[in-house]
DORONU-764909 format. One record per residue: residue number from 1; residue in three letters; x, y, z of N, C-alpha, C, O in turn. Coordinates in steps of 0.1 Angstrom, whole numbers. Example, Ala and Ser with C-alpha at 12.3 -4.5 7.8 and 13.67 -1.06 7.14 Angstrom:
// DORONU-764909
    nr   rest    n.c1    n.c2    n.c3   ca.c1   ca.c2   ca.c3    c.c1    c.c2    c.c3    o.c1    o.c2    o.c3
     1    ALA     132     -57      78     123     -45      78     132     -33      78     142     -33      85
     2    SER     128     -22      71     137     -11      71     129       0      79     134      11      80
END
This chain:
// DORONU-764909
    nr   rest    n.c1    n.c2    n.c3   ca.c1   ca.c2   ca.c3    c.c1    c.c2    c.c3    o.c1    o.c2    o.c3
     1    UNK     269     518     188     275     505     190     265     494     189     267     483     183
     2    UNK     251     497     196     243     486     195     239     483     178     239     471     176
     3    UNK     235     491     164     236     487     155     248     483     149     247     475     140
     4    UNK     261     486     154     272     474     151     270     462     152     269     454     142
     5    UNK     268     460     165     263     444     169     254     438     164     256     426     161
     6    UNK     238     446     160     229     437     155     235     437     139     233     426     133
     7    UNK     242     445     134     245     445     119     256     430     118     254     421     110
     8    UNK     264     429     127     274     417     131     269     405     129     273     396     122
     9    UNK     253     406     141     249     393     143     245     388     130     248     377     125
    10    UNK     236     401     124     225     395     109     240     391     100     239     380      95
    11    UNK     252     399      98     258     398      89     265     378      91     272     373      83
    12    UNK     259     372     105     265     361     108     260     347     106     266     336     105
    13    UNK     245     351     107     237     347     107     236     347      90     238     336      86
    14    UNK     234     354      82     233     354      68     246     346      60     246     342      49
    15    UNK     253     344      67     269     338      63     266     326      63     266     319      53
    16    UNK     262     322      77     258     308      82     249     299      72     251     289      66
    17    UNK     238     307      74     227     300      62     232     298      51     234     287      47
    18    UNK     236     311      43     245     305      29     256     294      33     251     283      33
    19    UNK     268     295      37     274     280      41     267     272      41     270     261      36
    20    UNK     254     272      47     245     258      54     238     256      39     235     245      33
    21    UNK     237     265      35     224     260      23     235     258       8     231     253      -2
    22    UNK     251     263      11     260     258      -4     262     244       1     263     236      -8
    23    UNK     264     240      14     269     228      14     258     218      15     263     207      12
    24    UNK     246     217      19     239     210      15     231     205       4     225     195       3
    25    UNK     232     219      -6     230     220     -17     238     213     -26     233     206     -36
    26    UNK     253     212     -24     263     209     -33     266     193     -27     276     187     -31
    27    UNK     260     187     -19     264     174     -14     261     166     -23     252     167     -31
    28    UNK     272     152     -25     266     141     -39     255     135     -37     256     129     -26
    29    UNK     244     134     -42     236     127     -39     238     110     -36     248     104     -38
    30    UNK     225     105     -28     225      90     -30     225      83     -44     215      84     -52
    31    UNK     238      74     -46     240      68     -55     230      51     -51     228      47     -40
    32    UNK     225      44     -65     219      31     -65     234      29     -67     244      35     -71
    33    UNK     231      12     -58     241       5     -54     235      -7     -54     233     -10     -43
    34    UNK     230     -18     -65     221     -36     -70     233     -45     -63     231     -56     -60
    35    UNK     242     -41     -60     252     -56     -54     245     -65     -46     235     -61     -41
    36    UNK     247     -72     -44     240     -86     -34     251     -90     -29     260     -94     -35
    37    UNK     250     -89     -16     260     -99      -6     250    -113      -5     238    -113      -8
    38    UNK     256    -122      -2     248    -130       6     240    -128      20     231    -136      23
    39    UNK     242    -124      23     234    -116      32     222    -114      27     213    -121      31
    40    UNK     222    -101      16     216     -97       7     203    -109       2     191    -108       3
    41    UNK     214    -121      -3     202    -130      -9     191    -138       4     179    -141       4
    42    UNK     200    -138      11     191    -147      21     183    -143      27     173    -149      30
    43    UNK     187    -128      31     172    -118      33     157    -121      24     145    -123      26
    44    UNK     167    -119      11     150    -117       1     142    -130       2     130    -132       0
    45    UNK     152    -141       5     147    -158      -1     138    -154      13     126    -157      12
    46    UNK     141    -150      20     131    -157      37     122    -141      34     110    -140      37
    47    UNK     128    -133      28     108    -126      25      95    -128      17      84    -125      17
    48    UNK     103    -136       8      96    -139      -1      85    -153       5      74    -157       3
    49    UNK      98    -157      13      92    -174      17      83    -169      30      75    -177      35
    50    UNK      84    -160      33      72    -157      47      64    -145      40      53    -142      46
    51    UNK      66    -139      31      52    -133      23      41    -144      15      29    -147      16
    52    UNK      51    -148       8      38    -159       1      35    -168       6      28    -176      -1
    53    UNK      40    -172      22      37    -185      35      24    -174      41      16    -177      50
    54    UNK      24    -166      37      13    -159      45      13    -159      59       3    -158      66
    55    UNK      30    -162      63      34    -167      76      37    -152      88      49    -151      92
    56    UNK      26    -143      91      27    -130      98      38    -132     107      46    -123     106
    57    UNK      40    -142     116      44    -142     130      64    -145     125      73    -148     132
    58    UNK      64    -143     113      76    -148     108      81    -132     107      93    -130     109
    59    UNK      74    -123     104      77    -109     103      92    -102     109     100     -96     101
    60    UNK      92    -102     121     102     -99     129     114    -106     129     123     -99     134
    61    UNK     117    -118     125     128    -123     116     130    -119     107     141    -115     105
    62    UNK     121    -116      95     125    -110      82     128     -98      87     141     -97      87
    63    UNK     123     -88      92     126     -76      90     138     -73      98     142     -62      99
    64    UNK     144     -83     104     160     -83     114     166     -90     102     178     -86     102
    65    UNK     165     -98      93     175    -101      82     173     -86      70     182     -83      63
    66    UNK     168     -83      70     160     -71      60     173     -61      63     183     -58      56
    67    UNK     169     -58      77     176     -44      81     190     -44      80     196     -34      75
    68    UNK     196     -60      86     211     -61      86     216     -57      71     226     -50      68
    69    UNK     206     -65      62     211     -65      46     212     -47      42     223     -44      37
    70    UNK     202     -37      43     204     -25      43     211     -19      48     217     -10      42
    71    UNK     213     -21      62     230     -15      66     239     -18      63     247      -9      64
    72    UNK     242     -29      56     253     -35      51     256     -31      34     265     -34      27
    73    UNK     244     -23      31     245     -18      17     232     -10      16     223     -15       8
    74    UNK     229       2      22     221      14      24     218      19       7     209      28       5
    75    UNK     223      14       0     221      21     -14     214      11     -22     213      15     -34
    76    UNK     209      -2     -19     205      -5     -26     189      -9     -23     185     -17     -14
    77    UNK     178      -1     -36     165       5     -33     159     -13     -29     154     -12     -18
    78    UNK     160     -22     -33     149     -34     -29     150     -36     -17     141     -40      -9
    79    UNK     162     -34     -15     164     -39       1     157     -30      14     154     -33      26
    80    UNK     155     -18       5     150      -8      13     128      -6      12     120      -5      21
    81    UNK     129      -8      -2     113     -17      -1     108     -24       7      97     -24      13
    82    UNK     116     -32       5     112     -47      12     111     -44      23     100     -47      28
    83    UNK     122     -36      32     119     -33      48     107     -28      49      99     -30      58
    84    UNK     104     -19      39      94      -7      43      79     -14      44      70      -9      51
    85    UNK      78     -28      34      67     -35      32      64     -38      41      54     -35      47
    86    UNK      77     -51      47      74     -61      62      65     -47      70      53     -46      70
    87    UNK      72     -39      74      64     -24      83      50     -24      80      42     -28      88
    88    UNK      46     -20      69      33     -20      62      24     -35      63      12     -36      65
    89    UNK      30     -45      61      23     -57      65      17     -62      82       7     -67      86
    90    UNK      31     -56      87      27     -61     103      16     -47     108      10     -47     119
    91    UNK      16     -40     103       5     -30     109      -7     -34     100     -16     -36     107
    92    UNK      -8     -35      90     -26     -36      84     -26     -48      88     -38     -50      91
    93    UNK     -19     -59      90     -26     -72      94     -21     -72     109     -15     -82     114
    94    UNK     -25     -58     116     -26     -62     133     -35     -68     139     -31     -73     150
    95    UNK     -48     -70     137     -52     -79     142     -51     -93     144     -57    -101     151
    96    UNK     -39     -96     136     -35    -111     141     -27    -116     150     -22    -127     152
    97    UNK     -27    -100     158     -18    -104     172     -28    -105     181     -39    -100     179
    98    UNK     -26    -112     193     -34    -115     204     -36    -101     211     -45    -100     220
    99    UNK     -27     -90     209     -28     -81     218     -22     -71     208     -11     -74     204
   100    UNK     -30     -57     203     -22     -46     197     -22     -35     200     -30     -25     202
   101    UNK      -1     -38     205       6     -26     211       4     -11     205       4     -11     192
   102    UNK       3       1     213      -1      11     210      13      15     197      14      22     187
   103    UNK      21       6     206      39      11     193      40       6     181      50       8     175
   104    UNK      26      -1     176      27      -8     162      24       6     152      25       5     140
   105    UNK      20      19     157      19      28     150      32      35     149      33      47     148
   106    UNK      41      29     149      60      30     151      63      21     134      70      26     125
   107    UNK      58      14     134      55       8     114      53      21     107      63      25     103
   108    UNK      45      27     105      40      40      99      51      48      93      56      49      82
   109    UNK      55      54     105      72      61     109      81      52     100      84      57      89
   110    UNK      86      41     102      91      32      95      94      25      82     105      22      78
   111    UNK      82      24      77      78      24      64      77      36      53      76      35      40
   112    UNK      78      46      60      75      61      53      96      59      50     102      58      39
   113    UNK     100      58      59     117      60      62     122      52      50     127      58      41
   114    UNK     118      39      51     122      28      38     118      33      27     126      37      19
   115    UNK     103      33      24     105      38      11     105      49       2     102      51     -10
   116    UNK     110      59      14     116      74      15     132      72       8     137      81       0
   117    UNK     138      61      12     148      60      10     154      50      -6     165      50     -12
   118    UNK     141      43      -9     139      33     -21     135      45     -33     141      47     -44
   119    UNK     126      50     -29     120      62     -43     132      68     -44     134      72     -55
   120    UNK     141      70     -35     156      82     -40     166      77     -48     175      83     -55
   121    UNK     164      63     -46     176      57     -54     170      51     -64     175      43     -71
   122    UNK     159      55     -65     150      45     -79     135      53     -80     124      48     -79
   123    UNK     139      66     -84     125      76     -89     119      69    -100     108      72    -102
   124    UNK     124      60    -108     113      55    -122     102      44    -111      90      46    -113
   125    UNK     105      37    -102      98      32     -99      84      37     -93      85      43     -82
   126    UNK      75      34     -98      58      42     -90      57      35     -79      54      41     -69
   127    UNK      60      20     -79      54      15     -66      61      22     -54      55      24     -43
   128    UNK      71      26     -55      79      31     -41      69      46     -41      60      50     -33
   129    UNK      72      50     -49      64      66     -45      51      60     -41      48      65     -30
   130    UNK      39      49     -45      30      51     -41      27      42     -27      16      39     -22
   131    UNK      37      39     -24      39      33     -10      44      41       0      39      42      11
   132    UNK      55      47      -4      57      60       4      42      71       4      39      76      15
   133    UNK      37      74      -3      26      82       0      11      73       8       0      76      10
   134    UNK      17      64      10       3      56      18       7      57      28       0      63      36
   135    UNK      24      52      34      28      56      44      28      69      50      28      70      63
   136    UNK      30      82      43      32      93      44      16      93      47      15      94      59
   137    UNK       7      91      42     -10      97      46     -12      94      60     -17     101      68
   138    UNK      -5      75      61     -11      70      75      -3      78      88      -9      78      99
   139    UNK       5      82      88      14      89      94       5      99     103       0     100     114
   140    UNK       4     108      89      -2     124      93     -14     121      94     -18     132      93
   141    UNK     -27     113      96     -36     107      97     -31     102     114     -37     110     122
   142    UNK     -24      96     120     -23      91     132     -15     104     141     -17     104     153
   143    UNK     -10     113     135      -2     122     142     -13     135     141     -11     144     149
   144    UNK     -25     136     130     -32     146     132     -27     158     125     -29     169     130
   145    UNK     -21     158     116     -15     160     113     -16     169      95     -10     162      86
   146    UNK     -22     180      91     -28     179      81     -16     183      69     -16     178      58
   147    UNK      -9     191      73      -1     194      59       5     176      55       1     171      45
   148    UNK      13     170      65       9     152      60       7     145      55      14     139      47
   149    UNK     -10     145      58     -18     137      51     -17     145      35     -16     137      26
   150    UNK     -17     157      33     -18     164      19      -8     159      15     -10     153       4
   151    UNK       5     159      20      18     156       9      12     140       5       9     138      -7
   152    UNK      11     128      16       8     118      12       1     117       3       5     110      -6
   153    UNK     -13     125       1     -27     122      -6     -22     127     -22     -27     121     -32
   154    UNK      -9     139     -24      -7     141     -38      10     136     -43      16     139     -53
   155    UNK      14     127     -31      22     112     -32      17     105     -41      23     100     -51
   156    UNK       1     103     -38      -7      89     -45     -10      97     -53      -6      92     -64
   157    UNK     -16     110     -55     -19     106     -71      -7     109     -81      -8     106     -93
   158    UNK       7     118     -74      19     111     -86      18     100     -92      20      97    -104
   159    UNK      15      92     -81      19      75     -85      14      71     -94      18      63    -102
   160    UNK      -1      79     -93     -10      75    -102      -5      78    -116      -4      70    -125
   161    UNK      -1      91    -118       8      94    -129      13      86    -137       9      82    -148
   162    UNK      26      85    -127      33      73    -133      27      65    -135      28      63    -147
   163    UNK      20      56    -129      18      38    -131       2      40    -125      -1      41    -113
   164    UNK      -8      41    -137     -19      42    -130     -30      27    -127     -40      26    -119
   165    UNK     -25      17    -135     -23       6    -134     -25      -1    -120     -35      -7    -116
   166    UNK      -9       1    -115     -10      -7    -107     -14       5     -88     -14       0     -77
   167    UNK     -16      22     -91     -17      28     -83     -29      33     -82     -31      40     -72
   168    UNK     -40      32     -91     -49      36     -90     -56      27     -77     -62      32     -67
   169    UNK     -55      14     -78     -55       5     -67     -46       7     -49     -50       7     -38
   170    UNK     -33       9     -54     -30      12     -40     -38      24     -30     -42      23     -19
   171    UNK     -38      33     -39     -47      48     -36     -55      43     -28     -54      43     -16
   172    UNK     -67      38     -40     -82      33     -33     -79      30     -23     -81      37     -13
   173    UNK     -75      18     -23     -75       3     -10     -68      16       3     -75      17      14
   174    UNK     -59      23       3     -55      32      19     -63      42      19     -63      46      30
   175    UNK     -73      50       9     -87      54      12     -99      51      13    -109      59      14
   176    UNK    -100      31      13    -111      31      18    -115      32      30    -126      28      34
   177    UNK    -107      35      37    -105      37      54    -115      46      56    -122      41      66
   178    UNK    -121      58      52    -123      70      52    -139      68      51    -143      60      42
   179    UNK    -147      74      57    -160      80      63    -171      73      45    -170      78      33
   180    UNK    -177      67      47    -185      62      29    -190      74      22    -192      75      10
   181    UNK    -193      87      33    -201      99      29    -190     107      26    -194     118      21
   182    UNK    -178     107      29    -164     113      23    -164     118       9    -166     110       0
   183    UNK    -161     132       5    -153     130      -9    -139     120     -12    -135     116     -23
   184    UNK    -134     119       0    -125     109      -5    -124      99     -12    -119      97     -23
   185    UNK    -133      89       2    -139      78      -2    -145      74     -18    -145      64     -25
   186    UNK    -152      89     -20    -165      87     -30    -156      86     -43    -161      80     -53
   187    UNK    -142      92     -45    -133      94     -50    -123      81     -53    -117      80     -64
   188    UNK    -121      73     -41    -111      58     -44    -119      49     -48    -114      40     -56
   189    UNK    -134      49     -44    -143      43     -52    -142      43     -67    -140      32     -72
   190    UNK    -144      54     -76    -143      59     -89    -131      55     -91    -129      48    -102
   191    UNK    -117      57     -82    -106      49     -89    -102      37     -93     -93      33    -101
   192    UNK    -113      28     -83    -110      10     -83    -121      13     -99    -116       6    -108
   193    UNK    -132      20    -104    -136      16    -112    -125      16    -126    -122       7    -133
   194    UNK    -122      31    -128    -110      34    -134    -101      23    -137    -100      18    -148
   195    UNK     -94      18    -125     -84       8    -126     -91       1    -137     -88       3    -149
   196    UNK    -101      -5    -134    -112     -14    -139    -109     -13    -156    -103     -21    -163
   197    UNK    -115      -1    -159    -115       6    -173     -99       5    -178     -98       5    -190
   198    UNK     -93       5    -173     -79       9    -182     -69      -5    -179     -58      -6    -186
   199    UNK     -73     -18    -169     -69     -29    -172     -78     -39    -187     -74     -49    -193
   200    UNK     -91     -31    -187     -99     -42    -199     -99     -32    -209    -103     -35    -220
   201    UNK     -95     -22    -208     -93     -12    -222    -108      -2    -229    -110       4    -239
   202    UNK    -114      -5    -219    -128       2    -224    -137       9    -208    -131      13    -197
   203    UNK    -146       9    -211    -155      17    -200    -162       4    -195    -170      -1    -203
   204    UNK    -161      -2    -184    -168     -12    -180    -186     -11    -178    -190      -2    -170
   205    UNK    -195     -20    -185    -208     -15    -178    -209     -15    -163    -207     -26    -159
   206    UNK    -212      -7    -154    -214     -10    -145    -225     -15    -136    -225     -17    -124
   207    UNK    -239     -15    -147    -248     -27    -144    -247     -43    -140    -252     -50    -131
   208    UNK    -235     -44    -157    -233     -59    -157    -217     -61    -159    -213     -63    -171
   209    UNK    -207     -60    -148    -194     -58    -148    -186     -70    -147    -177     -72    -138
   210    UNK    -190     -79    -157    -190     -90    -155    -174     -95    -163    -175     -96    -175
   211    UNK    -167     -98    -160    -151    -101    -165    -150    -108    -171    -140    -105    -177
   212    UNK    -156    -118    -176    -152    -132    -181    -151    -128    -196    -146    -137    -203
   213    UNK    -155    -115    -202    -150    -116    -216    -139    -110    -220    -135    -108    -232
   214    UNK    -131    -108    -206    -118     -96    -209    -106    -109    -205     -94    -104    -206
   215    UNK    -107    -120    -202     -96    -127    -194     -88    -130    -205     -76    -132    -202
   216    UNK     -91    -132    -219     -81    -132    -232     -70    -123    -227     -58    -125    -229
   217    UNK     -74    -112    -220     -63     -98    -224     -51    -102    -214     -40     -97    -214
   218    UNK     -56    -116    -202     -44    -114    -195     -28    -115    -199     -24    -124    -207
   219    UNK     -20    -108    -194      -6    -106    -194       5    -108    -183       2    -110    -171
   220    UNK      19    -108    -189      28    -106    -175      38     -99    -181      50    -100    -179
   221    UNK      30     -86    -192      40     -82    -195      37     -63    -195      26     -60    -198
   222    UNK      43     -56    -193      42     -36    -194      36     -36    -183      37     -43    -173
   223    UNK      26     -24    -185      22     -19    -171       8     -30    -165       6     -34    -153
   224    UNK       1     -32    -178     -13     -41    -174      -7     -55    -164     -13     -60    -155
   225    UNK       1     -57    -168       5     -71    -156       2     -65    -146       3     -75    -138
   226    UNK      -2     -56    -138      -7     -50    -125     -21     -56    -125     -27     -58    -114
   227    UNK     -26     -59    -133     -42     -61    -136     -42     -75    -131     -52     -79    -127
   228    UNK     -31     -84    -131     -38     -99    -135     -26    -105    -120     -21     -97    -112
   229    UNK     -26    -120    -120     -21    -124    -109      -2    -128    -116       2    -129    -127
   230    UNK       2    -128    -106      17    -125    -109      30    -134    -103      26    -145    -107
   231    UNK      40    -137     -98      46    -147     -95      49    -138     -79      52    -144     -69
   232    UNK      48    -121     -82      47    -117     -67      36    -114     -59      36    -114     -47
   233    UNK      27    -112     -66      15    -113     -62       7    -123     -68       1    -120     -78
   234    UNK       5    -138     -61      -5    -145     -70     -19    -149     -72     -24    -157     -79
   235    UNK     -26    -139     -63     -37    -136     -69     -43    -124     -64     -53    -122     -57
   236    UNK     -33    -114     -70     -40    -101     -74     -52     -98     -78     -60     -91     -72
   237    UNK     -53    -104     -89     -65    -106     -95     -76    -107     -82     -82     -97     -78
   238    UNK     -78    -119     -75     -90    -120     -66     -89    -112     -58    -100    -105     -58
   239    UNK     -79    -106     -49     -79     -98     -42     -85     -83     -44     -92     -76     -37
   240    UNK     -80     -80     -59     -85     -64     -61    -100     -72     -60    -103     -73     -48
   241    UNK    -108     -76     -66    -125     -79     -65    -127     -80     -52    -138     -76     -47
   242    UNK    -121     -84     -46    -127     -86     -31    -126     -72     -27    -136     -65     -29
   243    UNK    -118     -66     -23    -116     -52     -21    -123     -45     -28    -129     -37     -20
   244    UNK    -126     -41     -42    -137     -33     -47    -152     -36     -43    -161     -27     -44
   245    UNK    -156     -49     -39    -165     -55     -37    -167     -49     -22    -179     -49     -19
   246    UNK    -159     -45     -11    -160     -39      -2    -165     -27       2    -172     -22      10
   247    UNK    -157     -23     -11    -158      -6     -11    -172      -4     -18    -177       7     -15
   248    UNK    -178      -9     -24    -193     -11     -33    -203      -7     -17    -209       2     -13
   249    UNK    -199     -24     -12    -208     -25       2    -208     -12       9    -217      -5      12
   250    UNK    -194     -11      13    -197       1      22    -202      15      15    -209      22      21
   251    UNK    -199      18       1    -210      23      -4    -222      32      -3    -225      44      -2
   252    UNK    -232      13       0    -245      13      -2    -251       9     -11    -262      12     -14
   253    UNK    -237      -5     -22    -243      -8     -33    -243     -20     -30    -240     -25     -41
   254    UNK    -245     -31     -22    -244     -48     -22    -251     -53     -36    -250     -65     -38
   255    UNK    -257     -48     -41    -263     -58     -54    -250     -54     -62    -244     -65     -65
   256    UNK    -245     -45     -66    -233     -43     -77    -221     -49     -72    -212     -54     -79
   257    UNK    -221     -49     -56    -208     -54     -48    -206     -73     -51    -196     -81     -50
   258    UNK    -221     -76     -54    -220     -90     -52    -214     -95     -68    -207    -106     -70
   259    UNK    -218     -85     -78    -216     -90     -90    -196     -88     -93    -189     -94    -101
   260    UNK    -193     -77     -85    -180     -75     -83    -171     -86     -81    -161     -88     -88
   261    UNK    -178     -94     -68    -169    -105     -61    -173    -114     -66    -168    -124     -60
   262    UNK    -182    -120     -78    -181    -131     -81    -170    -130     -96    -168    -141    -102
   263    UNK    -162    -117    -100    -155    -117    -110    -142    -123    -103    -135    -129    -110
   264    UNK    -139    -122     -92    -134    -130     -81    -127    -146     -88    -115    -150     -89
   265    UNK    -142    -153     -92    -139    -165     -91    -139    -167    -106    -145    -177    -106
   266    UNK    -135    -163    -120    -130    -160    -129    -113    -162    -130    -107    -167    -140
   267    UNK    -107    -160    -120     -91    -160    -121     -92    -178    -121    -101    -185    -117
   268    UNK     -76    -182    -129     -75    -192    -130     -68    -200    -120     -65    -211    -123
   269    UNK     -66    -196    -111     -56    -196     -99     -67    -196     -87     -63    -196     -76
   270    UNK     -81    -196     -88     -89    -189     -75     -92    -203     -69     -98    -201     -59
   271    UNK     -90    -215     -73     -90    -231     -67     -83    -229     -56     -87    -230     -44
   272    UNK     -69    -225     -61     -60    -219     -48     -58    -211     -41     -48    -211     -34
   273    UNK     -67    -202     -40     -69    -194     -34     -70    -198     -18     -79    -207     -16
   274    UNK     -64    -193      -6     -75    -194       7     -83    -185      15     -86    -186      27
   275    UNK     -88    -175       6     -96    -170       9    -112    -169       3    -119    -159       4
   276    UNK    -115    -183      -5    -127    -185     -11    -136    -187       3    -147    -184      -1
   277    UNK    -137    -190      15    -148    -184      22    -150    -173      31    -158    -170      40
   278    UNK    -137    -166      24    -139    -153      27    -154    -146      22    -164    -142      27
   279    UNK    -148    -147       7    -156    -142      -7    -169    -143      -4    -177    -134      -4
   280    UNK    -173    -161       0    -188    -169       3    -190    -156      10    -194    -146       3
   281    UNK    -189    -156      20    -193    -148      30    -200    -133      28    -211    -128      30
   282    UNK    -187    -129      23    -194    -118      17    -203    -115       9    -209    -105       9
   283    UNK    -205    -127       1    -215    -125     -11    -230    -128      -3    -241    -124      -7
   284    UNK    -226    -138      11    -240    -138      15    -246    -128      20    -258    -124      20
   285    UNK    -233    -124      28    -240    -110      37    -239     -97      32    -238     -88      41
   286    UNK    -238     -93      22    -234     -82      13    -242     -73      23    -236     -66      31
   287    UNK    -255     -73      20    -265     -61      24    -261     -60      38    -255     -50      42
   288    UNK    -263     -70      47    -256     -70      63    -246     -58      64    -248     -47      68
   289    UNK    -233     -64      57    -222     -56      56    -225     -40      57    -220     -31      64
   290    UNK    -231     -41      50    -232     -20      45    -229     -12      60    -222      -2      62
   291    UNK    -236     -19      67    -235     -15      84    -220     -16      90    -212      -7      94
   292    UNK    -219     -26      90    -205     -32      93    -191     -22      90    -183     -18      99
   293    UNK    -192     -19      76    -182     -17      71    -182      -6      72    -172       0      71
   294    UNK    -192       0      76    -195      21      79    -191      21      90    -188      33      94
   295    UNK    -190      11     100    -184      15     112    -166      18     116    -157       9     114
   296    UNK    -163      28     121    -150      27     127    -143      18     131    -145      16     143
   297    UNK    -134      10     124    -127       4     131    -118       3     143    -108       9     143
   298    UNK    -122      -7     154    -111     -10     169    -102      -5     165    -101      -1     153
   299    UNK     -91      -5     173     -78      -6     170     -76     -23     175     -64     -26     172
   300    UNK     -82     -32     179     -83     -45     181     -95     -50     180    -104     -45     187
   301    UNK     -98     -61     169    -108     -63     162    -110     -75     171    -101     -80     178
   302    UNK    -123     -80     170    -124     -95     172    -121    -102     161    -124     -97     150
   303    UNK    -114    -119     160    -110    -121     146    -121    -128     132    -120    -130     120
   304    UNK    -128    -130     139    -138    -132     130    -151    -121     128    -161    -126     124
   305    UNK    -151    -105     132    -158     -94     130    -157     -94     115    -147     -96     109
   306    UNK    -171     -91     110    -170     -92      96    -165     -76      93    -175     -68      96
   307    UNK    -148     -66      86    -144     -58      85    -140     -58      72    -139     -69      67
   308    UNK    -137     -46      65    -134     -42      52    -119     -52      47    -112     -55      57
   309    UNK    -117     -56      37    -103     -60      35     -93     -49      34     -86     -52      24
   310    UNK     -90     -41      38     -82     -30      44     -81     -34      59     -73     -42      62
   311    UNK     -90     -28      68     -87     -30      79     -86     -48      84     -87     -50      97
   312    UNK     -83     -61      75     -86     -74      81     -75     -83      79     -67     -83      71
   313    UNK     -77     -90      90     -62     -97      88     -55    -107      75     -47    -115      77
   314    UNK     -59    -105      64     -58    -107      50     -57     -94      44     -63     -92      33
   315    UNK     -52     -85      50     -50     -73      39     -40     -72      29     -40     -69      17
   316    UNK     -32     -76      36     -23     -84      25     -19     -91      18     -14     -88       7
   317    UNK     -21    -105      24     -20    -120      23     -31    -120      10     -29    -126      -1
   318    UNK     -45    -111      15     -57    -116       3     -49    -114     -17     -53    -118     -28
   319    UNK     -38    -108     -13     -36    -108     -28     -19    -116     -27     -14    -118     -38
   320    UNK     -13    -118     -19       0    -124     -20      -1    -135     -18       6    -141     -26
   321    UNK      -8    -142      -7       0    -155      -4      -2    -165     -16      -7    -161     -28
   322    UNK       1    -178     -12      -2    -189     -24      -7    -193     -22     -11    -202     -29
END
């Protein structure tokens, strides 16, 4: 009698799973759904208008117009980016809150969800997968977490796949977090050079990495428009130099870091920039830095502590705002 029963149970249990695994298997997938309610538009106008205001504290309005517009139309991927970004913005530029709550690692979670949900309805796009895999690293990195951080870490280098352009840069910049004596690190390093190489089309010296004879090549058109400054990012351009210029420092290279950040002031847009005494700065205290930037970062910084542009309240803004 008792192998009746256990033969019953397995025979029920084996039923179950098949059911469970035909019908999940055979469910329609998520369909892309581009419609725009009004809703829809007024969301994007006020993200755009508080991304490129470089206006942080405006965050939590957008991402309450953001979210309504995605509920209101779950299938369509920008709307689902865009949430996932604001997430991603209000956590790397935490230090510009007067006090940072332990729940801002609730963005992480968040951002992983959005553009978890943007890559499914729009696999050609790289930026969602390589944003979902920064989110996915920071995640399993905060949760301790190692299978995580691995799916994240070979997230980014799909991305890279796809669009190495504009992902060899995302990669870098969410690994230069990571220890300067790291293979990681030593690794996103070599990728900002790469980027380097494959926006000017050759092998950059890296004695004398000096830009000013490649700026003919700039574009706003195929993959290289990642390379130059953009109508959504408008000065991409300075930003990546300042960030490679970081990663140099922390290093242990400030003489190469300096010649880095002065390709900086090469963009034609860098008058407008507001972070030219950022740049100053750095170029003065390069060697200082090396110390600086090897250190662990707070989870609450002082706001003028000289810190990597990853961990600073311009981690974002240094390449978006106007």
């Amino acid at each position: 009698m008792k192998k009746v029963i256990v033969y019953l149970v397995l025979v029920t249990a084996i039923l179950h799973f098949s059911c469970a695994f035909f019908a999940i298997s055979t469910a329609p997938s998520k369909k892309q759904n581009t419609t725009e309610s009004e809703l829809a538009k007024t969301a994007n106008d006020f993200f755009w208008k508080t991304l490129h205001g470089g206006d942080y504290h405006q965050i939590p309005k957008a991402i309450e117009l953001l979210t309504a517009a995605y509920l209101e139309n779950p299938n369509h991927p920008d709307l689902a980016a865009r949430t996932g970004w604001l997430h991603i913005w209000r956590l790397a530029e935490r230090n510009r809150m007067a006090k940072v709550p332990a729940t801002i690692t609730d963005d992480m979670t968040l951002c992983k969800k959005y553009f978890s949900e943007a890559y499914k309805l729009n696999t050609e796009d790289a930026r969602y997968l390589g944003f979902l895999g920064s989110c996915t690293l920071a995640e399993g990195t905060v949760d301790n977490d190692e299978p995580t951080i691995r799916k994240g870490y070979f997230q980014l280098k799909d991305a890279i796949q796809m669009w190495p352009e504009f992902n060899y840069f995302t990669a870098g910049f969410v690994l230069s977090q990571l220890p300067h004596d790291s293979p990681q690190f030593k690794e996103a390093l070599e990728m900002q050079w790469e980027n380097y190489n494959l926006c000017v089309g050759e092998t950059v010296d890296r004695s004398n990495p000096d830009v000013q004879k490649y700026m003919n090549l700039e574009t706003k058109e195929g993959n290289k428009r990642a390379c130059w400054n953009s109508w959504i990012a408008p000065h991409n351009f300075e930003g990546f130099f300042l960030n490679m210029g970081d990663m140099l420092v922390k290093s242990g290279d400030p003489e190469t870091a300096v010649k880095i950040y002065l390709n900086a002031k090469k963009s034609k847009q860098y008058k407008d920039w507001k972070f030219i005494q950022i740049l100053e700065s750095r170029m003065k205290n390069a060697e200082s830095n090396v110390t600086h930037f090897r250190k662990i970062p707070l989870q609450q910084q002082a706001p003028n502590y000289p810190t990597m542009m990853i961990n600073s309240p311009f981690s974002c803004v240094g390449c978006h705002q106007k």
